[in-house]
N, C-alpha and C positions, 0 to 999 in steps of 0.2 A: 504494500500500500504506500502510494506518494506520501512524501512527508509537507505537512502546509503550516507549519507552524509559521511560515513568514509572514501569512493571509490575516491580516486585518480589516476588520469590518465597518475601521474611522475611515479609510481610505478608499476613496471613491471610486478609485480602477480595482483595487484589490477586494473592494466589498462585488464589483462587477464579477469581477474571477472568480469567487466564492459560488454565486449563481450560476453562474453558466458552467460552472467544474459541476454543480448540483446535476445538471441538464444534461450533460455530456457522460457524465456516470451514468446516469439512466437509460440515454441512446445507447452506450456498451453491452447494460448488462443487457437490454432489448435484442440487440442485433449480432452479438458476440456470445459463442458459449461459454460457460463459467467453465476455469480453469480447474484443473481435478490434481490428484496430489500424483497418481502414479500410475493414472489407466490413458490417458491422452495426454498430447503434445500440441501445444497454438505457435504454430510459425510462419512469422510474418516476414514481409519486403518490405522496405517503404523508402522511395526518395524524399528525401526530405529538403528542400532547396534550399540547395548553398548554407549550409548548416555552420559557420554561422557569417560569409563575407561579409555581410555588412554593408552591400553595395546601395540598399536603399534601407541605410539606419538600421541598426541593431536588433534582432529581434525582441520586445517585450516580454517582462518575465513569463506577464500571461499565458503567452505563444507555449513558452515553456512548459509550463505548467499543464495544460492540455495534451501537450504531444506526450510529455510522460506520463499522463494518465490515463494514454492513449495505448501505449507500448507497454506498460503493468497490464493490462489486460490479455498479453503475449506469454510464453514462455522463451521465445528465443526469435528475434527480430534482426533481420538483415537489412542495413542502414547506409544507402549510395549519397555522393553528395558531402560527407561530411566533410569539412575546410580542413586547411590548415592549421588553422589556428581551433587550439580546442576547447574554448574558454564555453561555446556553447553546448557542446557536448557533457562536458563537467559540470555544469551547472544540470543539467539535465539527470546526470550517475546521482548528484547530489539528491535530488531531491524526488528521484527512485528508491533511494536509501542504499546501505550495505549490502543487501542480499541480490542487488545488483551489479554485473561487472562488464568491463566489452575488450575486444578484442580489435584494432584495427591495423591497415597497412599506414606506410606511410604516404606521402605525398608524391605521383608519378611526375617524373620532369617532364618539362615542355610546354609549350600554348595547350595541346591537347589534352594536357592531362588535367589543364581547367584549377589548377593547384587542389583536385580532393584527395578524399582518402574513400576507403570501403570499412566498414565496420562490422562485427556483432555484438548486439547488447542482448546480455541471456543473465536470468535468475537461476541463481545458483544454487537454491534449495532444488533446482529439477533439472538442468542441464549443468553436464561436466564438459568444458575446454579438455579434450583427449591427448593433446599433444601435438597434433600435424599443425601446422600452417604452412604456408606456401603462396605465388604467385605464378599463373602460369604466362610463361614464356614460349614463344612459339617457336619450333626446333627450323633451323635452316631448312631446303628444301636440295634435292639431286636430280638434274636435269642432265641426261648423258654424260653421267661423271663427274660433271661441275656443280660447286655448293654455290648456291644462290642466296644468298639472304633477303627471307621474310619481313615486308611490314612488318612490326612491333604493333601491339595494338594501343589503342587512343589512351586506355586504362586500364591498367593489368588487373587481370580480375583474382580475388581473393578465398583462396581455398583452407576453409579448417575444417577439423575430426571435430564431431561434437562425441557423446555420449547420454542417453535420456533415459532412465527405465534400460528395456531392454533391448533395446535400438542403439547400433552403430552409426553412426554415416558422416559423408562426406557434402559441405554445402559450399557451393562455390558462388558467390555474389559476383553481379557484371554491373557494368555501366557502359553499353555500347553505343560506340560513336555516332551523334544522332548525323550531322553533314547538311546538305541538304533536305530541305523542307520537306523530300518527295515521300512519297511509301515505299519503293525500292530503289535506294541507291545501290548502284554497283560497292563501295567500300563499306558499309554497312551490311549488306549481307555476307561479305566475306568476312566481316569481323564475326557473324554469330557464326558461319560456317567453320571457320578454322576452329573457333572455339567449341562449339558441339564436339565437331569431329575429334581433336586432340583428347577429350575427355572422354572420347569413349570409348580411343585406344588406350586410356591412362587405366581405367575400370579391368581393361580389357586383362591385364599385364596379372599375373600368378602373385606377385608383393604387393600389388597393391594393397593401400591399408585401408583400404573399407569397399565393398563392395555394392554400395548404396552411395549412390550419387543424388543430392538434389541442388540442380540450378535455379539461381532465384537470382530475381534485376530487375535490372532498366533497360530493357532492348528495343527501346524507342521503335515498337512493330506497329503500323497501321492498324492493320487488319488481321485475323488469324486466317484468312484467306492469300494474304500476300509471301512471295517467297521466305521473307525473314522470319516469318514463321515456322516456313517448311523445314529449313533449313535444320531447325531443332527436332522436329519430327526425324525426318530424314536418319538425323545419327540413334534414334531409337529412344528419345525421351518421351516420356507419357506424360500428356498434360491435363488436369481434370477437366472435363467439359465443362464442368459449370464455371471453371475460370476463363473459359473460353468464352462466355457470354458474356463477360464482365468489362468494360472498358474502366480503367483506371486512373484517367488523367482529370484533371477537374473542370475540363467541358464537359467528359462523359461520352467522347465520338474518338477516343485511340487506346487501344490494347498493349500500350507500353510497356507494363508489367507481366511477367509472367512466373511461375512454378514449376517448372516440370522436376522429373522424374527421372534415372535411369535404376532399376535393377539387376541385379546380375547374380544372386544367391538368394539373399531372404529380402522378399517382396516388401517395401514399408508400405503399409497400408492407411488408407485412407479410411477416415470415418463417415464420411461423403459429408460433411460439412466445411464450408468454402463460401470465400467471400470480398468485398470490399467493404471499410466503411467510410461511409462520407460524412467527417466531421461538420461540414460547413450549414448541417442543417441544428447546428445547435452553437457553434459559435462562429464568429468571423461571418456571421452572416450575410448574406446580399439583401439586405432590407435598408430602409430607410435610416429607422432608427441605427440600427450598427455602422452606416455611413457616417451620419453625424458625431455618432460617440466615438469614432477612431479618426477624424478630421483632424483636430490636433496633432494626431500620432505621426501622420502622412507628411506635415508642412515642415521644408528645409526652415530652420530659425535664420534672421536675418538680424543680422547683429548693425546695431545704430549707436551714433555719439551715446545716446542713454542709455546703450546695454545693449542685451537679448533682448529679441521679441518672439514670440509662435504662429507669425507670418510669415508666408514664404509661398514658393510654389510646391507643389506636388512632386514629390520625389519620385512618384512611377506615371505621373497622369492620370492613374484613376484606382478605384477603391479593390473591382477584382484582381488588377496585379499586384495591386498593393498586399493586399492579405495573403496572397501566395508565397513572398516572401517571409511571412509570417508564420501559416502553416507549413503548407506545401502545395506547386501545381500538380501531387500524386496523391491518391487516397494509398494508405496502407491495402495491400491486398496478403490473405491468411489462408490457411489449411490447419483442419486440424488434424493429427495422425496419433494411432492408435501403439502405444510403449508397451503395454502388460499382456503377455506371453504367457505368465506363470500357468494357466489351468492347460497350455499345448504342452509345455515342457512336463511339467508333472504328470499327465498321460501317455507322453511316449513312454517315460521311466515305468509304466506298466505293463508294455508291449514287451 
């Protein structure tokens, strides 16, 4: 449970956040199943924009405060986007509390690598960090003898062992290169194709150290009709259907997000419960009233012979990019999968 003891109820943004944490708890437990101690697993994706650049003012604690009472409804959440700078991610572990922890890469050089990082933030009464981490690097290529070297990709995607219950596996987070505006760029599907492909000859190999693969991102896909989708089918990952209906970005018209799946010994199994949730019908709403009450929040200060003022122009131009960088342009998307084995295991040992 988030800890609020900073929440005052003299303070008129923070007596706001008291309310609408009220509302936003309620829309969870409505739309999210309740977590269990040791028979299922809630594992979540979520970009979280620009977590925390700061390109349009800092996110508010509020912000905060929501998204981790957002992600405590998870047991192990895979987190694209997060900065450089990790002042808002820490604030966020904070006030998760102790029995929260995360795991991330560092920062990929270059323009393309946009300065993030890839993360995971898992409760450690139910998920164990097993030991693996890794980044995958994509091996040169042999063309009539001759090494060719590969594009590197935009952002190296980040591979850890978890451990939950009774469940092994391997979760590799992406952030693929979105480019062009289009639904199939040519370097975009080669980025999810290399990357499928390389992981499922990785799966494939006798050492490998878990046999349960699940890929979870940002594969900035149109459509699950267009190739970039294929692309993950193709190397033999299994994606749920019903995530398949679900578009994930915060118009609600692109399948950005995705889940899949590879097997290769013991099947992790679904509960067939799946989902997005769309926090913005309970805070950062697009109504009137939430316009007016975060107008302040949105105006550069403009500093005069007398001081500070809270006039200025608009830092994004308008209220829905504004709140995006506040939330996120991504609803968190979940699965929940099934840990407790113990009544199979204890029936074999009868056979």
């Amino acid at each position: 449970m988030p800890f609020y003891t900073d929440l005052k109820k003299e303070d008129e943004d923070q007596k706001r956040t008291i309310e609408r944490l009220l509302l936003l708890r309620a829309q969870l437990k409505r739309d999210i199943p309740k977590r269990t101690q040791k028979e299922t697993l809630l594992l979540a994706t979520w970009n979280i924009r620009e977590f925390d650049s700061k390109k349009y003012g800092p996110r508010l604690n509020e912000a905060i405060y929501y998204i981790a009472e957002i992600i405590d409804c998870f047991d192990l959440v895979a987190v694209q986007e997060v900065n450089k700078d990790l002042t808002a991610i820490n604030k966020l572990k904070e006030i998760l509390g102790g029995n929260w922890d995360y795991i991330l890469t560092d920062t990929t050089l270059g323009d393309r690598g946009n300065e993030e990082r890839m993360a995971f933030l898992f409760d450690k009464r139910k998920v164990r960090f097993a030991g693996l981490a890794g980044e995958l690097v994509l091996p040169d290529e042999k063309k009539k003898g001759k090494r060719i070297l590969v594009q590197q990709l935009a952002r190296t995607p980040f591979i850890c062992g978890f451990q939950a219950g009774w469940v092994r596996f391997v979760l590799v987070t992406v952030h693929i290169l979105y480019g062009s505006g289009k639904a199939e760029p040519p370097e975009r599907i080669e980025e999810i194709r290399q990357i499928a492909q390389n992981l499922k000859m990785i799966t494939e190999d006798e050492n490998a150290w878990a046999k349960n693969l699940i890929l979870l991102g940002d594969f900035n896909i149109f459509k699950p009709e267009n190739k970039t989708f294929k692309e993950i089918i193709n190397a033999g990952f299994e994606i749920p259907e019903k995530l398949q209906e679900l578009p994930s970005n915060a118009e609600k018209n692109k399948h950005y997000d995705q889940i899949a799946f590879l097997n290769r010994k013991y099947k992790v199994e679904l509960t067939g419960k799946a989902g997005i949730f769309d926090f913005y019908e309970t805070v950062f709403r697009n109504t009137t009233e939430d316009k007016e009450i975060y107008k302040k929040h949105m105006l550069n200060p403009v500093v005069t012979a007398g001081g500070t003022s809270s006039t200025g122009q608009s830092k994004t131009g308008n209220y829905k990019m504004w709140r995006t960088f506040q939330m996120s342009d991504h609803y968190p998307m979940w699965v929940e999968l099934r840990i407790d084995y113990s009544d199979e295991y204890l029936k074999r040992k009868l056979t």
